[in-house]
LUMPASE-579872 format. One record per residue (C-alpha): residue in one letter; x, y, z. Coordinates in nm, 2 decimals. Layout:
BEGIN
<node vokol="A" c1="X" c2="Y" c3="Z"/>
...
//
This chain:
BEGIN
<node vokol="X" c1="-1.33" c2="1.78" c3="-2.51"/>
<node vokol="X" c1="-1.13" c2="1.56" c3="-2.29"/>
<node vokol="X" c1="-0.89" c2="1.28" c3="-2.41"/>
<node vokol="X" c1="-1.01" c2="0.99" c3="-2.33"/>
<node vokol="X" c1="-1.36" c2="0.92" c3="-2.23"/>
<node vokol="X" c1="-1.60" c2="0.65" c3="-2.12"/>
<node vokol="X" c1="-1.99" c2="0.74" c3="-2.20"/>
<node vokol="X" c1="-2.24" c2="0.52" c3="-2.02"/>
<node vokol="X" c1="-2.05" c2="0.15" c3="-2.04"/>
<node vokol="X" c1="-2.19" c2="-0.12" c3="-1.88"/>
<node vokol="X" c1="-2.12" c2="-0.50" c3="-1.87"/>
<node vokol="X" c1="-2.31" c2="-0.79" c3="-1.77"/>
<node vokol="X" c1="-2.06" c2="-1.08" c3="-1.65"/>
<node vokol="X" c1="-2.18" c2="-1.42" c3="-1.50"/>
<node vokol="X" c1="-2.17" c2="-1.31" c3="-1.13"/>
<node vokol="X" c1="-2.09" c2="-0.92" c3="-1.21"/>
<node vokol="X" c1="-2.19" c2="-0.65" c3="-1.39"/>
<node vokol="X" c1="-2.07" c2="-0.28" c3="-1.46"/>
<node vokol="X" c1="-2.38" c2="-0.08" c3="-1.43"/>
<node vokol="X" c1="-2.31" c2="0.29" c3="-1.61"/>
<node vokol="X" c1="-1.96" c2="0.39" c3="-1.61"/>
<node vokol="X" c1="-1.87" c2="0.73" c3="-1.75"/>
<node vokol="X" c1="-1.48" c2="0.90" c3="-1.70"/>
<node vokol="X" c1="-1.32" c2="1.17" c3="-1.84"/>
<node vokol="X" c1="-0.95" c2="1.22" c3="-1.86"/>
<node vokol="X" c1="-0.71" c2="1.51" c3="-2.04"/>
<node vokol="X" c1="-0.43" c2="1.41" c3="-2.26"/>
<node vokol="X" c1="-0.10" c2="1.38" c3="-2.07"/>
<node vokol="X" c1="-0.24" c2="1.35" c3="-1.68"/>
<node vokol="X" c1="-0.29" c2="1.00" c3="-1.48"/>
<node vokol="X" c1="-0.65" c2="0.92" c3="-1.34"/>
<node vokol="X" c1="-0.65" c2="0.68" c3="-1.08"/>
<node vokol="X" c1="-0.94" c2="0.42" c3="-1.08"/>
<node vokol="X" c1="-0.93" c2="0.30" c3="-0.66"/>
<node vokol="X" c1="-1.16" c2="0.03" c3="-0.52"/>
<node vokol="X" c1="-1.15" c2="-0.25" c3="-0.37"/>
<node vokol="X" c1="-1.06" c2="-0.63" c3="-0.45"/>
<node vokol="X" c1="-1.36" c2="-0.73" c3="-0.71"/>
<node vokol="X" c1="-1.51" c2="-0.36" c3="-0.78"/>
<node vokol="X" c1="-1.48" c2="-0.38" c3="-1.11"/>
<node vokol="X" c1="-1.16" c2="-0.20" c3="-1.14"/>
<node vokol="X" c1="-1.00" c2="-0.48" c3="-1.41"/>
<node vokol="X" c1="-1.31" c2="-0.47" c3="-1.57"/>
<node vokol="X" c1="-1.32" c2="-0.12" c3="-1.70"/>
<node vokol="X" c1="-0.98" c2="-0.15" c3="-1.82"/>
<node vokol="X" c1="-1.02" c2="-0.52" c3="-2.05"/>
<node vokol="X" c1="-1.31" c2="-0.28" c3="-2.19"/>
<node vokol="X" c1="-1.11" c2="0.03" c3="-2.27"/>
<node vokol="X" c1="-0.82" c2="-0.23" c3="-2.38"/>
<node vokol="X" c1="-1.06" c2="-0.42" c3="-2.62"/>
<node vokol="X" c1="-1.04" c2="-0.75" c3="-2.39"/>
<node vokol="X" c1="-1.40" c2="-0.73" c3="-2.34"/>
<node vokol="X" c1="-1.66" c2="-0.56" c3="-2.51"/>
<node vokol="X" c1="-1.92" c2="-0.34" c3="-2.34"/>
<node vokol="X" c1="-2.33" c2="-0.42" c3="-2.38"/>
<node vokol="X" c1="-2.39" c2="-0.04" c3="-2.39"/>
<node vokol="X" c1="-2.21" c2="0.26" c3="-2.36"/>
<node vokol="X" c1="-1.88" c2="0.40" c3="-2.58"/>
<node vokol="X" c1="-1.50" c2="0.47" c3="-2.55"/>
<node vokol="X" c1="-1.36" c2="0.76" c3="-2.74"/>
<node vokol="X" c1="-0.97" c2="0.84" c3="-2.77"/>
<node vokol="X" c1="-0.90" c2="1.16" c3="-2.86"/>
<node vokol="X" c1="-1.25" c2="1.20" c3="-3.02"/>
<node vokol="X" c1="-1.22" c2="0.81" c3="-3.19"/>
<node vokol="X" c1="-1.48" c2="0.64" c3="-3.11"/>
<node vokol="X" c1="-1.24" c2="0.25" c3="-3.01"/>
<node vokol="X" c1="-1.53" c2="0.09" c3="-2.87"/>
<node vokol="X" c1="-1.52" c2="-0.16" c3="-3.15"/>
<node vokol="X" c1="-1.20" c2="-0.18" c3="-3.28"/>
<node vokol="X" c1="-1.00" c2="-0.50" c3="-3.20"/>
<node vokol="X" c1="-0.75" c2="-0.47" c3="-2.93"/>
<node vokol="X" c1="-0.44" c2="-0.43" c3="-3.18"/>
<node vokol="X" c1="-0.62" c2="-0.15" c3="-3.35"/>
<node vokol="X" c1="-0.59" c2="0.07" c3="-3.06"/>
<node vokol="X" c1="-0.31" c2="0.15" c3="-3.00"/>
<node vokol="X" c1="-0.37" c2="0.13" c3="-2.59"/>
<node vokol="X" c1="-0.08" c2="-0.02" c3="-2.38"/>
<node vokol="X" c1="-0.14" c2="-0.21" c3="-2.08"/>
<node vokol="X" c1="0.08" c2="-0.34" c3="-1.77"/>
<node vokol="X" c1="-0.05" c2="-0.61" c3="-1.60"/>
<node vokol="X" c1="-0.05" c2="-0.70" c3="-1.25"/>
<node vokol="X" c1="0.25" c2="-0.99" c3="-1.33"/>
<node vokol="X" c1="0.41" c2="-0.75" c3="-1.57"/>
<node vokol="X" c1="0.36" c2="-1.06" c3="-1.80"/>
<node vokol="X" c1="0.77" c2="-1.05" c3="-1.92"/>
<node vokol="X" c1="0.83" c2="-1.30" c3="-2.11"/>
<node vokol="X" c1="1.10" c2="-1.58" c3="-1.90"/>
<node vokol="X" c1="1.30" c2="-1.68" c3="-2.24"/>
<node vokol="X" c1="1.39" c2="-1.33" c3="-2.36"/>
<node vokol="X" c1="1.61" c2="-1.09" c3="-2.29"/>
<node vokol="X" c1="1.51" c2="-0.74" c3="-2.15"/>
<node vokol="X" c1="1.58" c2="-0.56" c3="-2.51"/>
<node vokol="X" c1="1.42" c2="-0.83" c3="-2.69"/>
<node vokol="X" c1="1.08" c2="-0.83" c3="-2.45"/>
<node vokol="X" c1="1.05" c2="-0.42" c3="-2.52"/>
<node vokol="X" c1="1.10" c2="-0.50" c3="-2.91"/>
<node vokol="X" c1="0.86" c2="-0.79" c3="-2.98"/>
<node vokol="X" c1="0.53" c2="-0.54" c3="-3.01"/>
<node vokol="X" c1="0.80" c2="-0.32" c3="-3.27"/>
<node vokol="X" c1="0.92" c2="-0.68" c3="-3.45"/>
<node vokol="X" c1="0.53" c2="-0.77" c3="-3.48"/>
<node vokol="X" c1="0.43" c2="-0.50" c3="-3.68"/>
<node vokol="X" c1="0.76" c2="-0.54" c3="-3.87"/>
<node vokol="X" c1="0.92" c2="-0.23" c3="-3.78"/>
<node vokol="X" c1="1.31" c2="-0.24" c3="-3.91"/>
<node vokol="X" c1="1.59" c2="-0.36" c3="-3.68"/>
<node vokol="X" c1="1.76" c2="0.00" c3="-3.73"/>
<node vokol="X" c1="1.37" c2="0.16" c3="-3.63"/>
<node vokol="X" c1="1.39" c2="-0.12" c3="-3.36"/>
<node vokol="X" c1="1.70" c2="-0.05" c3="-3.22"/>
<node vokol="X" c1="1.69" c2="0.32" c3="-3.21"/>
<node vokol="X" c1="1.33" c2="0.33" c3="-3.02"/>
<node vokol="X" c1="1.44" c2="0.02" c3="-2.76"/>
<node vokol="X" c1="1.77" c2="0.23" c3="-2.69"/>
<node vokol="X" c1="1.53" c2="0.55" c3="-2.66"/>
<node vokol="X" c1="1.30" c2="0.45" c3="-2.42"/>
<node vokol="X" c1="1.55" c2="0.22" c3="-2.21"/>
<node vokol="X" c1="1.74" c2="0.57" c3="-2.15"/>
<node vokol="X" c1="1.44" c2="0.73" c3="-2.04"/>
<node vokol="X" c1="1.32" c2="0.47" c3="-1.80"/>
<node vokol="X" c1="1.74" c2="0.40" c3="-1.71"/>
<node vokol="X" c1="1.73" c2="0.06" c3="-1.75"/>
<node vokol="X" c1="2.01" c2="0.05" c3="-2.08"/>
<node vokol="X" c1="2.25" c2="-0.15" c3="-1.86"/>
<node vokol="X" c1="1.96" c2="-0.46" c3="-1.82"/>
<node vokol="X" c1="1.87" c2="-0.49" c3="-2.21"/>
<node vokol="X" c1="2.11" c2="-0.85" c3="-2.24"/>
<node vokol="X" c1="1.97" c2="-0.99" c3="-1.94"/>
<node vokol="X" c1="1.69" c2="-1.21" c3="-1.86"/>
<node vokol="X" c1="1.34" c2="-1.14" c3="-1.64"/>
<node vokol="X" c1="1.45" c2="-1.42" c3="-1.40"/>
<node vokol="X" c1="1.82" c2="-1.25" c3="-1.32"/>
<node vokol="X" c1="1.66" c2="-0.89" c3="-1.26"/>
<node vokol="X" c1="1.49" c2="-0.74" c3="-0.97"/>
<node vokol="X" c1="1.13" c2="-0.68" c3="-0.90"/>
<node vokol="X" c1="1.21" c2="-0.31" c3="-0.96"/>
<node vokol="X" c1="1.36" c2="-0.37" c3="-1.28"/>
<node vokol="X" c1="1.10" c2="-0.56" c3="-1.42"/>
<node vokol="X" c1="0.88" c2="-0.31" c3="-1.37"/>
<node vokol="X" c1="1.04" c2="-0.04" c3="-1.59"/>
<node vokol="X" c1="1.11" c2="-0.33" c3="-1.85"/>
<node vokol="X" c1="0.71" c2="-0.43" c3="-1.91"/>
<node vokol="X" c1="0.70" c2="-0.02" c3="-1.85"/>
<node vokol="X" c1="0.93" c2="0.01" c3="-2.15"/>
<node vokol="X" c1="0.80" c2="-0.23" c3="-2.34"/>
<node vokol="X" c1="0.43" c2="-0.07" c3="-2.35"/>
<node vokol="X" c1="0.58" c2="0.30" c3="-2.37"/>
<node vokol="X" c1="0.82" c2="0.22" c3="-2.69"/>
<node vokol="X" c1="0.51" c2="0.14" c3="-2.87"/>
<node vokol="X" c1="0.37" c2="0.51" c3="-2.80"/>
<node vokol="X" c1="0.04" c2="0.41" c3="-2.70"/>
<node vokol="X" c1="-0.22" c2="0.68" c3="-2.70"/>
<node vokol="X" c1="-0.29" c2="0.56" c3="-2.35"/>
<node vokol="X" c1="-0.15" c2="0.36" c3="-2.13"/>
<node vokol="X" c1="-0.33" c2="0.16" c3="-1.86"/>
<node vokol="X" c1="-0.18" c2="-0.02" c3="-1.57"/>
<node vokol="X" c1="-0.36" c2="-0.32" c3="-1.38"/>
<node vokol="X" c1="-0.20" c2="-0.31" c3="-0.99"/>
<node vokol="X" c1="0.15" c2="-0.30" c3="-1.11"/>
<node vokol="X" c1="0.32" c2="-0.25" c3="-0.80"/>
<node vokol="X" c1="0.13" c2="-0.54" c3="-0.55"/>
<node vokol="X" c1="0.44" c2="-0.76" c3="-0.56"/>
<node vokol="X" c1="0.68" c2="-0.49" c3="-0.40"/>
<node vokol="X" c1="0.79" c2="-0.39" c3="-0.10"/>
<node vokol="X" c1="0.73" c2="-0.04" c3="0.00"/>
<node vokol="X" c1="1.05" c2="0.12" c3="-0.04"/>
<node vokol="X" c1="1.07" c2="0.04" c3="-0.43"/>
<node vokol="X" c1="0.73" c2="0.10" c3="-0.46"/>
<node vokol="X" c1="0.79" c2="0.47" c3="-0.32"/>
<node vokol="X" c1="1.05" c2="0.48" c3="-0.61"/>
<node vokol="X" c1="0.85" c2="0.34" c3="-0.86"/>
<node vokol="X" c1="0.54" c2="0.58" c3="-0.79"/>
<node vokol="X" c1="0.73" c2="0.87" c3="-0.86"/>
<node vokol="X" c1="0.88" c2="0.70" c3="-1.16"/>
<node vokol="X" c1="0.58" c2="0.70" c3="-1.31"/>
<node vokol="X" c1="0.46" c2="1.03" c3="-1.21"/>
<node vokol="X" c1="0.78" c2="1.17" c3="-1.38"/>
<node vokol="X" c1="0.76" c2="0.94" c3="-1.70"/>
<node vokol="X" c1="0.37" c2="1.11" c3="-1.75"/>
<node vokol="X" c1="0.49" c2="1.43" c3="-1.72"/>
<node vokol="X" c1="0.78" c2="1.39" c3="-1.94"/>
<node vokol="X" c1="0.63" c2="1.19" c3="-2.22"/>
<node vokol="X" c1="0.29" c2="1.39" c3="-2.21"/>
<node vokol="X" c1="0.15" c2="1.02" c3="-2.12"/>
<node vokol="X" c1="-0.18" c2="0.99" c3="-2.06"/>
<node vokol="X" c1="-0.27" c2="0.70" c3="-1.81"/>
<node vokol="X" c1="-0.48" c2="0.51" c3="-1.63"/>
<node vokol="X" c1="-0.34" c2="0.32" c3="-1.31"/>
<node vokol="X" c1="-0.57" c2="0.07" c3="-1.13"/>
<node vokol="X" c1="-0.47" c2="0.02" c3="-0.71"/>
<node vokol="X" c1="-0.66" c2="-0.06" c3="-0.43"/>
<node vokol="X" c1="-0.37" c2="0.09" c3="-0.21"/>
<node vokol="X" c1="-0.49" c2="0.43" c3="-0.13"/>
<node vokol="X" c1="-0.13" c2="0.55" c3="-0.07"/>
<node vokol="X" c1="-0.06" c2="0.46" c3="-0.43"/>
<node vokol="X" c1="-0.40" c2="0.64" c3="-0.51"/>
<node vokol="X" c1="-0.35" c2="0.94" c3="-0.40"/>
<node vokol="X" c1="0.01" c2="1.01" c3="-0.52"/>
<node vokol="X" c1="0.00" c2="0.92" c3="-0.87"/>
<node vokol="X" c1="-0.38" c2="1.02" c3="-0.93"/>
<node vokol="X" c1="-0.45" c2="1.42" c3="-1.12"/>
<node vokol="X" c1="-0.80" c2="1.28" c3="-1.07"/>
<node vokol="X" c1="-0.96" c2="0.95" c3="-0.93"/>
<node vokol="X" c1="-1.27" c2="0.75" c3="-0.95"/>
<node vokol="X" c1="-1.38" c2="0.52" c3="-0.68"/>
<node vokol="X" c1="-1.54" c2="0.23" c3="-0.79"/>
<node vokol="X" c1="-1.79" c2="0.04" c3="-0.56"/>
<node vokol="X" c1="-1.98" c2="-0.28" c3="-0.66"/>
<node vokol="X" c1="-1.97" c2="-0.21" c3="-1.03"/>
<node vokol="X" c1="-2.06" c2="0.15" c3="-1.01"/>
<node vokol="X" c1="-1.86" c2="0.48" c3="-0.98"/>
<node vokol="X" c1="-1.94" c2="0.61" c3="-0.63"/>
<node vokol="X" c1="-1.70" c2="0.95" c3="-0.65"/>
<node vokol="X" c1="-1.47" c2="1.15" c3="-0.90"/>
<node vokol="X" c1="-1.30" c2="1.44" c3="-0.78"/>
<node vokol="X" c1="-0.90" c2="1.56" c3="-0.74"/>
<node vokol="X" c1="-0.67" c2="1.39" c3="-0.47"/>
<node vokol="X" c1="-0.77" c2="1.65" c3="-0.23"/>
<node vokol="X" c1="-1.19" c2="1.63" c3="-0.27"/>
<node vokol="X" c1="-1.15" c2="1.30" c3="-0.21"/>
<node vokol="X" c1="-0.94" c2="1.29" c3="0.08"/>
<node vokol="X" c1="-1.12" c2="1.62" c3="0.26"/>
<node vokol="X" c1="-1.46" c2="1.55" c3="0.09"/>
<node vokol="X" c1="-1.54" c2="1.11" c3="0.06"/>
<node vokol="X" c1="-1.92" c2="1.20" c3="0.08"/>
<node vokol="X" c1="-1.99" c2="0.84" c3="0.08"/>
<node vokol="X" c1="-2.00" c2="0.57" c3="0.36"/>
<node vokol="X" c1="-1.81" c2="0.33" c3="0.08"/>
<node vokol="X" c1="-1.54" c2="0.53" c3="-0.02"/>
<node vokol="X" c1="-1.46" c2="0.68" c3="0.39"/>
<node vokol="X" c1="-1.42" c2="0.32" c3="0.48"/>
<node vokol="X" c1="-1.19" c2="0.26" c3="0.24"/>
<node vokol="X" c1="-0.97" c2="0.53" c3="0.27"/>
<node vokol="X" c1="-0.94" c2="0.43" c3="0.64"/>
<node vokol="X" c1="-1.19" c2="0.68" c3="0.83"/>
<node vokol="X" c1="-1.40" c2="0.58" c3="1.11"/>
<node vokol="X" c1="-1.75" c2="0.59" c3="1.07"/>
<node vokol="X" c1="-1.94" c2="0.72" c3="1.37"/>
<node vokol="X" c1="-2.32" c2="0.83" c3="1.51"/>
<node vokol="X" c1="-2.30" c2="1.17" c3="1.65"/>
<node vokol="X" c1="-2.66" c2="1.30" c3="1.72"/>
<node vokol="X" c1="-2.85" c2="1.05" c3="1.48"/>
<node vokol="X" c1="-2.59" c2="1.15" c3="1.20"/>
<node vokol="X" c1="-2.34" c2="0.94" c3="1.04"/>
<node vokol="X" c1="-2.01" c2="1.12" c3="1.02"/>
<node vokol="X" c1="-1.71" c2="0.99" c3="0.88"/>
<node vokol="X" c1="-1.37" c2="1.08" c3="1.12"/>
<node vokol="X" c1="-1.00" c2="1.05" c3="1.04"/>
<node vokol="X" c1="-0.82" c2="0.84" c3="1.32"/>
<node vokol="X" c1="-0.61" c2="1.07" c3="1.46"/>
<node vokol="X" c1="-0.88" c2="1.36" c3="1.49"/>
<node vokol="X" c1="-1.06" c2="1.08" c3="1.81"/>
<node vokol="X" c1="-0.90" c2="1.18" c3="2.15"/>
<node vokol="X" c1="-1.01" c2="0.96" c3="2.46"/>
<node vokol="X" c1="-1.14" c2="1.26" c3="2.70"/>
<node vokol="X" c1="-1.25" c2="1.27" c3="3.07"/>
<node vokol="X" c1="-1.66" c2="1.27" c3="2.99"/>
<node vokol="X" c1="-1.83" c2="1.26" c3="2.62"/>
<node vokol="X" c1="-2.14" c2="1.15" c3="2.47"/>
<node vokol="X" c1="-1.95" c2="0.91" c3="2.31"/>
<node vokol="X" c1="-1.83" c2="0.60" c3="2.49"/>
<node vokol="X" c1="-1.71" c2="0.24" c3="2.43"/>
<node vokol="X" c1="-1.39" c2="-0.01" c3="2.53"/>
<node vokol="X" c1="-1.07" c2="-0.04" c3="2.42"/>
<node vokol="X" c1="-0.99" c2="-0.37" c3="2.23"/>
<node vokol="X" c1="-0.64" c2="-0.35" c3="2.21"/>
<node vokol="X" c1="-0.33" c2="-0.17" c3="2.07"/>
<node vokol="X" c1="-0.01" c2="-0.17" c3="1.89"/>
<node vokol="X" c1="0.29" c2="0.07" c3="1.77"/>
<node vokol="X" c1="0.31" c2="0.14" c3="1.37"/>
<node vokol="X" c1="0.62" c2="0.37" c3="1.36"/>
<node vokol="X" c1="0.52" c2="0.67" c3="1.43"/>
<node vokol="X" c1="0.26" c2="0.59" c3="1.67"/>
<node vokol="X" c1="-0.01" c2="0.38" c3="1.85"/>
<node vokol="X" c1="-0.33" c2="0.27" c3="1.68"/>
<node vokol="X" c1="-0.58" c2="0.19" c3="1.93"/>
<node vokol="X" c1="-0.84" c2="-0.02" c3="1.84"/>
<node vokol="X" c1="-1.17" c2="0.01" c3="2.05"/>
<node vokol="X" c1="-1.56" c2="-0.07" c3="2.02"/>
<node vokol="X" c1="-1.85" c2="0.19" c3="2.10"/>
<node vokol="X" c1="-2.14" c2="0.10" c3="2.34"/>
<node vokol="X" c1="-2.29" c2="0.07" c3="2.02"/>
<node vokol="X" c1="-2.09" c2="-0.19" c3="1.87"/>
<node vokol="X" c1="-1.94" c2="0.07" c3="1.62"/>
<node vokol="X" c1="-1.57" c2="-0.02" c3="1.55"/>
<node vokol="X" c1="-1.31" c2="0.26" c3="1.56"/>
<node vokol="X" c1="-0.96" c2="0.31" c3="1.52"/>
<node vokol="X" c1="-0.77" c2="0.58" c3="1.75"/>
<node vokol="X" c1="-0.45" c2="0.74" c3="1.65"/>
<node vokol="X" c1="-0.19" c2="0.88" c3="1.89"/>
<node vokol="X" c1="0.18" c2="0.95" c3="1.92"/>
<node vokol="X" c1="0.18" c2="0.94" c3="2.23"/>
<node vokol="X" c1="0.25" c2="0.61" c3="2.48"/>
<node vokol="X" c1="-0.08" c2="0.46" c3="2.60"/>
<node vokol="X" c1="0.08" c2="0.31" c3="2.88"/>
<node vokol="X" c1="-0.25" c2="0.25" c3="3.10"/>
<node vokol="X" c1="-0.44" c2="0.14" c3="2.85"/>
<node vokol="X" c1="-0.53" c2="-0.25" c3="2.92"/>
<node vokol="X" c1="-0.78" c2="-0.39" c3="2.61"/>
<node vokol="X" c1="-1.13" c2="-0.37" c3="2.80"/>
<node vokol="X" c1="-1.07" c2="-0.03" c3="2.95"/>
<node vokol="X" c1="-1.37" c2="0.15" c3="2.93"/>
<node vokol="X" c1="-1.29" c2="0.49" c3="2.77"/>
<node vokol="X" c1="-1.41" c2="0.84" c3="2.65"/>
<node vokol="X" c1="-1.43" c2="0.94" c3="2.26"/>
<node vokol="X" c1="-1.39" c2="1.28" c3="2.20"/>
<node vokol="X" c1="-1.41" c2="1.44" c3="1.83"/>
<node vokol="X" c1="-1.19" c2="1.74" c3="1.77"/>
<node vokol="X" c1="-1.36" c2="2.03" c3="1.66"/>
<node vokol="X" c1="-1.45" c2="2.12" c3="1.27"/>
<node vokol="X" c1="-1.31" c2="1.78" c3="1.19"/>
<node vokol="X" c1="-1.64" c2="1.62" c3="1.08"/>
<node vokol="X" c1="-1.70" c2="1.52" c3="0.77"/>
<node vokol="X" c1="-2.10" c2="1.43" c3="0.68"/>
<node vokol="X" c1="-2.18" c2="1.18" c3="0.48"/>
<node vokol="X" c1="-2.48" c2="1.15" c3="0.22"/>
//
């Protein structure tokens, strides 16, 4: 019996509804809900965090069936997207007030903030205030203050969207390592598919309310089977024959003659190479990946599209 699991919940909102979500997820591993902006992503977690309540369906913890138990009652952390530190407190206070609510003792207090503060290295920030650390730092301190609490779970709502990408590198495999370590179970909410990816043992794609894929990192990357969820991980999505396949971009070549033809619109360097954007005679919009320097290529230049052999992926 998995860990943590979500049989049949939907939700009706004013302009939105869940329609039949189910998830499954074992004690100690991180499941990665992806989607994008307004999927319902946030949804599913104010339901499994007690925010919301779901028309039909249940969530089970460990074999508990939660699906009616106030949010307190729980015992489910949650991160939010703003961290949600509180400005007039210092770091060590903010990671006790859950502990000071439910009347631990200052001794009991003490020894957990100092406990988890080690773990997550941030012992040196506990006297100082949200407003004179960095972003980094208040990530580990609203981190800190949902893991002292040893929540059965732990769900995070798009954490890292304020960072730039070098601390959110960091911070990813932060929290990889603080699962592993802790035998934290988790649920992480991005629409970055970098982020995805990484941190996910398994991921759901939401789409419109509805899961459209579960599988590991890998049978989602090699494997999107739908139109939805190959858009959004970045793959072009192309007719070949009458057949919708979806193509990564730097598996389209521009050849001397093809089936396949259309005009480039323009192009730019990203680091480690060119992304060409062009449009098919069909008005199908691609993206072309190469390392090399497209020095003749003008936007409007009429062009070839080859596909590179076994590379294919069809789509249902």
């Amino acid at each position: 019996m998995a860990f943590v699991e979500i049989k049949n919940v939907s939700k009706r909102y004013s302009d939105f509804s869940l329609r039949n979500i189910s998830l499954e997820l074992e004690k100690g591993k991180i499941l990665t809900l992806m989607g994008e902006s307004g999927s319902g992503k946030t949804s599913i977690l104010r339901i499994i965090s007690g925010l919301d309540f779901p028309d039909s369906g249940k969530v089970l913890i460990s074999g508990r069936d939660i699906t009616e138990i106030r949010p307190g009652k729980r015992n489910v952390g949650m991160v939010f997207q703003d961290l949600a530190l509180f400005p007039h407190m210092t770091a060590y206070d903010n990671i006790a007030y859950g502990l000071r609510s439910l009347r631990y003792k200052e001794s009991s207090i003490e020894q957990m903030v100092s406990n988890i503060s080690e773990t997550l290295r941030i012992s040196s920030l506990l006297e100082k205030f949200p407003g004179n650390i960095s972003g980094g730092e208040k990530q580990r301190v609203a981190m800190a203050r949902s893991l002292v609490m040893e929540p059965d779970l732990l769900l995070m709502d798009e954490p890292m969207s304020s960072l730039d990408p070098g601390l959110r590198n960091d911070i990813m495999v932060e929290i990889k390592s603080i699962s592993r370590k802790l035998d934290q179970t988790m649920i992480y909410v991005t629409h970055d598919v970098k982020e995805g990816l990484f941190l996910g043992d398994s991921i759901v794609y939401i789409g419109d309310g509805e899961v459209v894929r579960k599988g590991s990192p890998e049978e989602i990357w090699n494997n999107p089977e739908s139109e939805k969820l190959a858009r959004f991980l970045g793959f072009n999505i192309i007719k070949v024959k009458g057949e919708k396949v979806a193509v990564r971009p730097e598996e389209i070549e521009i050849v001397e003659n093809s089936e396949i033809t259309g005009k480039i619109l323009g192009y730019g360097f990203e680091g480690s190479g060119y992304r060409l954007d062009a449009e098919l005679i069909d008005g199908q919009k691609i993206c072309i990946w190469t390392g090399s320097t497209p020095e003749k290529i003008i936007g409007g230049k009429n062009i070839n599209v080859g596909i590179r052999f076994g590379e294919k992926m069809k789509l249902k």
